[in-house]
Each structure stands twice: as C-alpha cells, then as structure tokens.
C-alpha positions in Angstrom: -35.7 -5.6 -14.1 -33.6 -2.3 -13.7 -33.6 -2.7 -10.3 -32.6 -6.6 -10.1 -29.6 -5.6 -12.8 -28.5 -2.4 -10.0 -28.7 -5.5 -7.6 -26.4 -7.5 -9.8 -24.1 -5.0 -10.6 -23.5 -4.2 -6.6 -22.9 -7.6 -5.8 -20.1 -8.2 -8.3 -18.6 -4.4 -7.9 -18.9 -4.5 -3.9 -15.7 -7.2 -3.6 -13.6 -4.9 -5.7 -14.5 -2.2 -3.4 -12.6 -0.7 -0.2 -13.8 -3.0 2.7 -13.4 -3.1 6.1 -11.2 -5.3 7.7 -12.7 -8.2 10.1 -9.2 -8.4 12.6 -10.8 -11.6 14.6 -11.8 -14.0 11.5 -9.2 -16.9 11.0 -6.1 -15.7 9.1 -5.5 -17.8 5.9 -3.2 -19.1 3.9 -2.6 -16.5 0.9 -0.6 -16.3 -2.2 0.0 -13.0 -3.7 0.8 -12.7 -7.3 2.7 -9.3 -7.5 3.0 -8.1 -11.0 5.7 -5.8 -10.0 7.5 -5.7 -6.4 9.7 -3.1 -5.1 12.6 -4.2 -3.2 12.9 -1.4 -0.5 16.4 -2.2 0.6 17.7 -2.1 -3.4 15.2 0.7 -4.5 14.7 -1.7 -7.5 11.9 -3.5 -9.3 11.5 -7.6 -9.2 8.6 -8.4 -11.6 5.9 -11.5 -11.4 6.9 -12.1 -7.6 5.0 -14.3 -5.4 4.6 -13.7 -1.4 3.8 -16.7 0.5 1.9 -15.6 3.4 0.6 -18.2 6.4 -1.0 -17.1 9.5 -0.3 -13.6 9.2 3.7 -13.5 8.5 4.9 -14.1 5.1 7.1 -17.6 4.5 8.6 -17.0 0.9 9.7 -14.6 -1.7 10.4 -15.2 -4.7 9.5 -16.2 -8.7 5.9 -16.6 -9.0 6.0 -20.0 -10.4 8.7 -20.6 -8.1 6.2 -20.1 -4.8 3.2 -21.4 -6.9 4.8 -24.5 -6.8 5.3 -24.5 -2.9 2.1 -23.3 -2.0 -0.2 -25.4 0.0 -3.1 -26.8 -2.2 -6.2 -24.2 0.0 -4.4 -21.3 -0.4 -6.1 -18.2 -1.9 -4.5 -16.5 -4.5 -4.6 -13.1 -4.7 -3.8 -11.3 -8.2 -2.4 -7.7 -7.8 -1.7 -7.6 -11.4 1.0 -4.8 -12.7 0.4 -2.9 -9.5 3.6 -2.0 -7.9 3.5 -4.2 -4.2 5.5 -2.7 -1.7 5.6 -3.0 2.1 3.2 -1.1 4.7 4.4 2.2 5.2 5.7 3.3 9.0 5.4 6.6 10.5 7.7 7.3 13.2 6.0 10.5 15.0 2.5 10.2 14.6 -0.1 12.1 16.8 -3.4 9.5 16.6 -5.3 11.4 19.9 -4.9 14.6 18.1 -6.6 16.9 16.0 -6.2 20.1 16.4 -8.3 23.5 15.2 -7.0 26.8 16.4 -4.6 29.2 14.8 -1.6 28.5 16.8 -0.6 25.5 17.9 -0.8 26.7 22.0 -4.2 27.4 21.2 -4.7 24.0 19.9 -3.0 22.0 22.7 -5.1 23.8 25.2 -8.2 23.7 23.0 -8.1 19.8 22.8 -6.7 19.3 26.4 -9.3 21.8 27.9 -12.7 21.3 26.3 -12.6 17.2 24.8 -13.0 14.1 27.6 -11.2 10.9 27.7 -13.7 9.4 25.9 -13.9 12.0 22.7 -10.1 11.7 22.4 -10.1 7.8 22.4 -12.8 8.0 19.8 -10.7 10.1 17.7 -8.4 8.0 18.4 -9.9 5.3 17.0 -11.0 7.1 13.7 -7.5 9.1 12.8 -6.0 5.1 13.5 -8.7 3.5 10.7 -7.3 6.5 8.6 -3.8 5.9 8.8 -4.4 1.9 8.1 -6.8 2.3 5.6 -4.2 5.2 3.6 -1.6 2.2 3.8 0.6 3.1 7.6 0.7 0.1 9.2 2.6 0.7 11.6 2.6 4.0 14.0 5.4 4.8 16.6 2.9 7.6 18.7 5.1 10.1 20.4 2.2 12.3 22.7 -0.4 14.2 22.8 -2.7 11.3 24.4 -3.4 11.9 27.5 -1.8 10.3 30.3 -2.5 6.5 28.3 -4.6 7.3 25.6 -2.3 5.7 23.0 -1.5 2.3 24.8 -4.9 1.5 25.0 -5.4 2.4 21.8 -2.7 0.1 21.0 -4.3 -2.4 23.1 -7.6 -2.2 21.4 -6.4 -2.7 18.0 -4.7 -5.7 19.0 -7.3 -7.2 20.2 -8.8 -6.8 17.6 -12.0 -4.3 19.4 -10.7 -1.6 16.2 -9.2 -1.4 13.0 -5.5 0.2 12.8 -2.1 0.6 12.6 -0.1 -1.4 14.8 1.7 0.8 17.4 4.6 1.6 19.5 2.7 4.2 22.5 4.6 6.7 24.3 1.9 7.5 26.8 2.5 11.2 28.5 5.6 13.6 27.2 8.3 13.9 29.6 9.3 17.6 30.2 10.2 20.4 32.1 7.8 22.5 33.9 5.2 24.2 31.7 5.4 20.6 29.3 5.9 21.6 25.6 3.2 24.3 23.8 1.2 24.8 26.7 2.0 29.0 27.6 -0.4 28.7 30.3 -0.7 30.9 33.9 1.5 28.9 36.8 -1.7 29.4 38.7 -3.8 27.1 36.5 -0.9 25.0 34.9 -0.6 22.3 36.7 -4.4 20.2 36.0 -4.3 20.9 32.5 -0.1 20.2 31.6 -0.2 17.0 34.0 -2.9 15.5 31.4 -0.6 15.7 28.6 3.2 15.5 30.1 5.1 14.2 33.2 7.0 17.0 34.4 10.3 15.9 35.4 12.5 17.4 38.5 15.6 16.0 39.1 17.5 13.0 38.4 16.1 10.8 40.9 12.3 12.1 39.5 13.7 11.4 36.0 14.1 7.7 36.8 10.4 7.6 38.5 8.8 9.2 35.5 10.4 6.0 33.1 8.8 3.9 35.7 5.6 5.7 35.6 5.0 5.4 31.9 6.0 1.7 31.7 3.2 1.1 34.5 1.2 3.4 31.7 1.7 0.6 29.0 4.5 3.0 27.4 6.8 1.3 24.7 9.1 4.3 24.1 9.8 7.5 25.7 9.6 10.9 24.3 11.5 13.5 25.9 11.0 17.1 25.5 14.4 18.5 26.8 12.6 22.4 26.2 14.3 24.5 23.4 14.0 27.7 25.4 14.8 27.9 29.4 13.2 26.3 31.4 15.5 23.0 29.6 16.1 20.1 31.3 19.8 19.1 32.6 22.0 16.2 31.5 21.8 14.5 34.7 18.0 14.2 34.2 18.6 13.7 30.6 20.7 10.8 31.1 18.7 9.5 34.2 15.8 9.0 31.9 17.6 7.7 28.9 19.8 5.2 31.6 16.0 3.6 33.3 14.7 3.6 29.5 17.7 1.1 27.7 17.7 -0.3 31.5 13.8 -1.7 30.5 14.8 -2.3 26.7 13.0 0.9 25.2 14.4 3.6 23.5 14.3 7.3 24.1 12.7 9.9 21.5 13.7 13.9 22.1 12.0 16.8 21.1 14.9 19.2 20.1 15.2 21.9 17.3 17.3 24.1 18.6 21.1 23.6 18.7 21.7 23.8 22.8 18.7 21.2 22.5 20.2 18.8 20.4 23.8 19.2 22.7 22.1 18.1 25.4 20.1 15.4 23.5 23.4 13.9 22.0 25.4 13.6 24.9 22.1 12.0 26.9 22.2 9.3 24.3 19.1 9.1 23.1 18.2 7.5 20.4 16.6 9.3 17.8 15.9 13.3 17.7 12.9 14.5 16.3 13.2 17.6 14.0 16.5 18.7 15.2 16.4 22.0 12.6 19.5 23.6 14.1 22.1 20.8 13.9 25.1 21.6 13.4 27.5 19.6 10.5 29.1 18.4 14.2 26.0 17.4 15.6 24.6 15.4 12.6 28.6 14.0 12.4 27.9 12.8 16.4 24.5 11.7 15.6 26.2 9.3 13.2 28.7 8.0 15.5 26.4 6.9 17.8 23.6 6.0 15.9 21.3 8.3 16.8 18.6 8.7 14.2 17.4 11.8 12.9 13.3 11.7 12.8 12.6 13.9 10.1 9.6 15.9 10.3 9.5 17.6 6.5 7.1 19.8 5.5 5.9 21.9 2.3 4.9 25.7 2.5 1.0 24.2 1.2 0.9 21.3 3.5 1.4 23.1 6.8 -0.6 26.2 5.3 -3.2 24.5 3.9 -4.8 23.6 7.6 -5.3 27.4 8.7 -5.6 28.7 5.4 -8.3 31.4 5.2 -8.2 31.5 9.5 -4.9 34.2 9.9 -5.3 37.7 10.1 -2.5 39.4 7.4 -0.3 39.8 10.6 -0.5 35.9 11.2 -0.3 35.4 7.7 3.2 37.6 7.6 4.0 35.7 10.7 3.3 32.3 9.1 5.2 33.0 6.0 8.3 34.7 8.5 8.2 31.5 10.4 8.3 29.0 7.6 11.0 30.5 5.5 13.4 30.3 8.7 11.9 26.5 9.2 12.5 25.8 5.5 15.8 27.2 5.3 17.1 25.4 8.5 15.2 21.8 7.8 16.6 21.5 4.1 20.0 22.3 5.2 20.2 19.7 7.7 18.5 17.0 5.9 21.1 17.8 3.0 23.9 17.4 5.3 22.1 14.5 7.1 22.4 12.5 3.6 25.8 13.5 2.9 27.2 12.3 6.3 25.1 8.9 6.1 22.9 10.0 9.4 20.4 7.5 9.7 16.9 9.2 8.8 13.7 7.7 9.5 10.5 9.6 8.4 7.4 10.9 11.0 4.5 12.9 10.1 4.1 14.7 13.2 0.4 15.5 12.0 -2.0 16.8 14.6 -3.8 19.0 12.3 -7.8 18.8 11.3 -6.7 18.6 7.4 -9.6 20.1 5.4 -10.7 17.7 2.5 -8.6 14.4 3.8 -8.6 11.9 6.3 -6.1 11.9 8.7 -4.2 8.5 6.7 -4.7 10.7 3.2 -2.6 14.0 5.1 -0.2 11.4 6.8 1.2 10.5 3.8 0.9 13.5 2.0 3.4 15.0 4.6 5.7 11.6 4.4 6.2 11.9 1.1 6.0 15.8 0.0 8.4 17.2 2.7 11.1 15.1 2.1 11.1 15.0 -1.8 10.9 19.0 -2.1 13.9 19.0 0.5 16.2 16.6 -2.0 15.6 13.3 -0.7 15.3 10.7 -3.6 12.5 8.8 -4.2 14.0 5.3 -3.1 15.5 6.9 -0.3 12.0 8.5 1.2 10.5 4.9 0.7 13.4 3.1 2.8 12.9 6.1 5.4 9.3 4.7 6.0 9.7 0.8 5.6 13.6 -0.2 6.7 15.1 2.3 8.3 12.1 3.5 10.2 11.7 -0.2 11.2 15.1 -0.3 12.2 14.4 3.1 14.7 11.6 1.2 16.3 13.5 -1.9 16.9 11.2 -3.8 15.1 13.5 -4.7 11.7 12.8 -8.3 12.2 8.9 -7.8 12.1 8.0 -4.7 9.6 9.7 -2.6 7.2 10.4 -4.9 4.1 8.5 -8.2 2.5 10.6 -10.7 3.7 10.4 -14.3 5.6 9.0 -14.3 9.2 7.8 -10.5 9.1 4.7 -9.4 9.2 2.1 -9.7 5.7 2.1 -6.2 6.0 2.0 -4.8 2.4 0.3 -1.8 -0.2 0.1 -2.0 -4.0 -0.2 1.6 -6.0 -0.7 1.6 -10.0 1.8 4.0 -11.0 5.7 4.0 -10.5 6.4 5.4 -6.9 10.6 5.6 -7.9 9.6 8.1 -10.6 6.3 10.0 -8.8 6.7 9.6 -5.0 3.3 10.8 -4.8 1.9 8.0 -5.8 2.1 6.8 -2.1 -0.7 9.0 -1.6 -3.0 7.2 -3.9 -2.8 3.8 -2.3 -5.0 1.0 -4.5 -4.9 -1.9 -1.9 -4.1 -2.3 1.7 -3.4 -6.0 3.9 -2.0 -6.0 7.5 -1.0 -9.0 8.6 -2.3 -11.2 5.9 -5.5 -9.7 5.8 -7.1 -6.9 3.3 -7.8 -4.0 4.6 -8.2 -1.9 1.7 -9.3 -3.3 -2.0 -9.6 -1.4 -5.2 -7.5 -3.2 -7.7 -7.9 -7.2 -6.3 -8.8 -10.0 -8.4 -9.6 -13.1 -6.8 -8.4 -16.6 -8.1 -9.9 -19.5 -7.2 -7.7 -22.5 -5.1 -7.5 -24.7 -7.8 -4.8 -22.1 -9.4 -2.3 -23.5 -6.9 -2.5 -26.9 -7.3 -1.8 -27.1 -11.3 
C-alpha cells in the first residue's frame, strides 16, 4: 500500500517538477495567466496579464480577461499565479565551450586548448548551454573561446532541435594580433595551439580575409581583440574588419580595457566594447555619439574569488586582491559615468569559470545580476540591460528582449519582487523558450474548457 501511495504521490508531484524540454514536439497554442508581469521597458508591474502565444511567438498582451476572450477554444492555459513573469534573460558575452580550472587565466586557456578534443569541448558545450536555458538565458551572444566553430555548431544543434539551449548569436574564432589574447606561450610552439582558438590578423587586406573566413565558419558577429598591450592591432586593420563585417550585416564586438584600446576601438566603429575599464568621460561621451554599446562585464570581489578560492598561494592571494581593487575601482567608475552620460549598456557574463557548487546557468546569472547592482546600477535598469537593450546590441529587438506581439515566447517567472531584490533572478521558478517549458516548479495546469467560458 506504501509503495502504490509513493507511486501516486510521484505521478502527481513529477508535472510540477523541472522537466526537460522536448524542442521537436508540435508547438501549441498557450495562454499564460500572469499574476503579475513586469514591463521591462517601464520597470513597472501590470497585474492579471494574459500572453497569447501561437506557434512559438506570442500574438497578444494584455488584460487577462481581455486575451481569454480572444483565445482560440484548444488552447492550454497555463496559470503562473502571483509569480512575477518577465522575459528570457540575454547574456551578451557568454563563453559556452569554456570551463576553465587553473589559477590564472593563461593557465586555463592553454589547459583547455591543450589537453580537451573537439569532441569534449562540444560536449561541454552542450551541457554549460542546458545550464544557461534551464537558469532562465535564453538567448546567448558567444564571443570565443570555441575553437575554430565550436559555437555555430552548437548553435546549429540547438536549433535543430539535436540539444536543449539558449538560442545563439556564434562568433566562431577571436580575431587578434599575433600571440591571440591570454595565451603567453613560446613563438616556437605558438602557432598550433593560438590558431585553435583565434585568427591572427596581419594587415588590412588579411583583416578583410579573416571576416570572410569566419562567415564561411557559420560566424554571426565578430569579436575583435585589438591587444591592450603591444603587439595591438592598427586602425587600418581595425577598420578593414569592422568595414567587411557591416558590409555582410554583422556587427563587430572588441576586447578593450585599456584606454589606447578603446581609442582605437572607437574610431574603428565597432559596435559595442566589452569591458572597456579605462574609458575615459570622452570615450564613454564618443561611445554615445555613435552608438557604440558598452558590454559590461561586472563583477563582485566573491564571485570572481569564489572559483580559485582555497587554490592561491598568499602571494596570488595578495596578487588577486591587488588586481581586483584596481578592476573594481576602474569598472564602477566607468559604469557610473556610463549611466550618467546615457551610454547604451547591455550586460555579458563573460563566465568561463568551473563555479564550485553551481551550474554554469546558476553562476551566469549570479554575475548578471551581482556585478552590476554592487557597482550602482538600479534594479530596473540591470533587468533592461539583459532583455531590451541587450536585444537591441544583438540586432534582434524585433525577436527577444521584451513580451510583446511577434517576438519570441521567450519568458521566466520568479516568486519574489526582482525591482526590490535583483537576486531574485537567480532563483528562477519556471522557464519557456519559444512557447515551450523548459523549466517548471510553480505551474498549474488548467484544462481547455477555461477558454471557452
């Protein structure tokens, strides 16, 4: 008897539960009865909305009762209760082929490059992108650290529906100057390991053939590391690869922190620059001119510690601490000024990290959210860096980024508030890409008939 009551119990608990998504099994027409529903663009609340969602895009917004009445007679209605419904969150410099373990980050590049095949990065690729999805990113703009295609065909895949994930905008291989980015490697050995992970660039004329070579790779951006130190690339290459990129209708993501860096990167054109820590009140001004986004890549003292903590030797450690107070300093002080000057800021994680005690979704958003609150970024304003202005950096407004007609049923629900506790992003309750759940721990189920009264 025990055992046909456990039986019971886990047949009527098991529907509540996370579940895995099935991405090839006929998309449905869904109504979604959101107790409460933040509008992104307003950083406001709408309560008892409905969202009208048919073959995967949502058709209507509104009134509950308003879309009830609308709402074809089969569709499923799907009760989030008080929830708060909001859309998929977007991470703009994600890392999926990476997972790094040494102490420095060198170490780790060469680690993973060196000793993991083709096939053990695409599998992690495949697991870090379940774990973004399942955390609530559903959407992923990859920016390296793949291999030479890693991330397009992991793009590929989950479109196909082969894998659960994120949707995602690849990069394929970094371009870069000789040496590539974090690799401090012997010139006699350089080139077989660097050439797996970036295109070195030489030239203007080479600049242009590398663009070429990563749209052949399945590329959907560029990222661009212009070198912070000497050797740097010039603005004629610069501007050779930013000119072939907008030629093919893609956009052009730079690696700069330093100021000389972010000189070069401006006058290029390119469209966004990823951490940029040494811009000047100039450079952010120029930045907003042009509409050059600022990727913001915020982190907390315990988040980036908390991957090599108990690993550094006290000289490390004095190093680390050293290295993070200058970081800290610098990245606060531009985002500040950022904000004030109304640069456009979109939000990455750049994790790469092995994150003790989380999957790589649950440390995603743990870095999206943390970094930029404990720099001075209001709640609403973190939220609209990862929905609709990071869809806005991707070119992809009119598909993600907010819950509106003819975008993508791409949405999250968390219990709390997420306007007064930010972190409640990191404690995502349900999870639907595309019009189909992903995740499930809060969803009640209403039968069809609901509709048609």
């Amino acid at each position: 008897m025990k055992k046909i009551a456990a039986l019971l119990l886990a047949v009527w608990v098991l529907p509540r539960a996370a579940a895995a998504p099935r991405p090839n099994e006929p998309l449905k027409t869904v109504l979604v009865k959101a107790g409460r529903f933040l509008d992104v663009r307003a950083g406001a609340y709408r309560e008892s909305q409905g969202i009208l969602i048919d073959a995967g895009k949502i058709k209507q917004v509104g009134p509950y009762e308003t879309v009830r009445a609308v709402a074809p007679r089969e569709a499923t209605v799907l009760d989030l209760g008080t929830a708060t419904v909001l859309p998929g969150l977007i991470d703009c410099h994600a890392h999926l082929l990476a997972s790094m373990t040494g102490v420095l980050p060198s170490d780790s590049l060469t680690m993973a490059v060196t000793t993991m095949s083709l096939a053990q990065r695409a599998l992690l690729g495949a697991r870090n992108a379940r774990e973004d999805l399942e955390a609530g990113v559903t959407t992923v703009r990859n920016v390296g650290h793949s291999g030479i295609n890693g991330d397009s065909a992991l793009r590929d895949a989950v479109e196909a529906g082969w894998i659960p994930g994120p949707r995602i905008q690849a990069a394929t291989r970094k371009l870069a100057p000789p040496g590539g980015q974090a690799l401090p490697l012997h010139s006699v050995v350089a080139s077989a390991i660097t050439d797996q992970e970036f295109r070195v660039v030489a030239g203007a004329d080479d600049a242009r053939k590398a663009v070429r070579e990563a749209l052949h790779e399945g590329a959907d951006l560029i990222k661009l590391v212009i070198g912070d130190l000497p050797p740097r690339l010039g603005p004629d290459e610069i501007k050779a690869v930013v000119d072939e990129a907008h030629r093919s209708k893609i956009k052009v993501a730079v690696h700069a922190v330093t100021a000389e860096a972010i000189a070069l990167a401006i006058e290029g054109g390119v469209d966004s620059i990823e951490h940029a820590d040494e811009a000047t009140d100039e450079q952010l001004k120029a930045m907003r001119a042009r509409g050059i986004f600022l990727g913001a890549t915020e982190w907390t003292r315990q988040a980036l510690f908390t991957p090599f903590e108990g690993r550094l030797t006290p000289a490390q450690q004095a190093g680390f601490d050293a290295y993070f107070k200058s970081f800290s300093e610098k990245s606060a002080r531009r985002l500040r000024r950022a904000m004030e000057l109304g640069v456009k800021i979109a939000a990455g994680s750049d994790m790469w990290f092995l994150y003790p005690g989380k999957t790589r979704g649950e440390a995603t958003v743990l870095v999206l959210t943390s970094g930029l609150r404990a720099e001075g970024m209001p709640a609403p304003d973190v939220i609209r860096s990862m929905t609709v202005h990071a869809a806005e950096l991707l070119g992809w407004q009119d598909r993600v980024g907010t819950l509106e007609p003819g975008k993508y049923a791409d949405l999250i629900a968390v219990s709390g508030d997420p306007l007064q506790d930010i972190a409640e992003l990191e404690r995502v309750k349900f999870v639907m890409k595309e019009g189909r759940v992903v995740r499930n721990e809060l969803l009640a189920r209403i039968d069809p008939s609901e509709v048609a009264k």
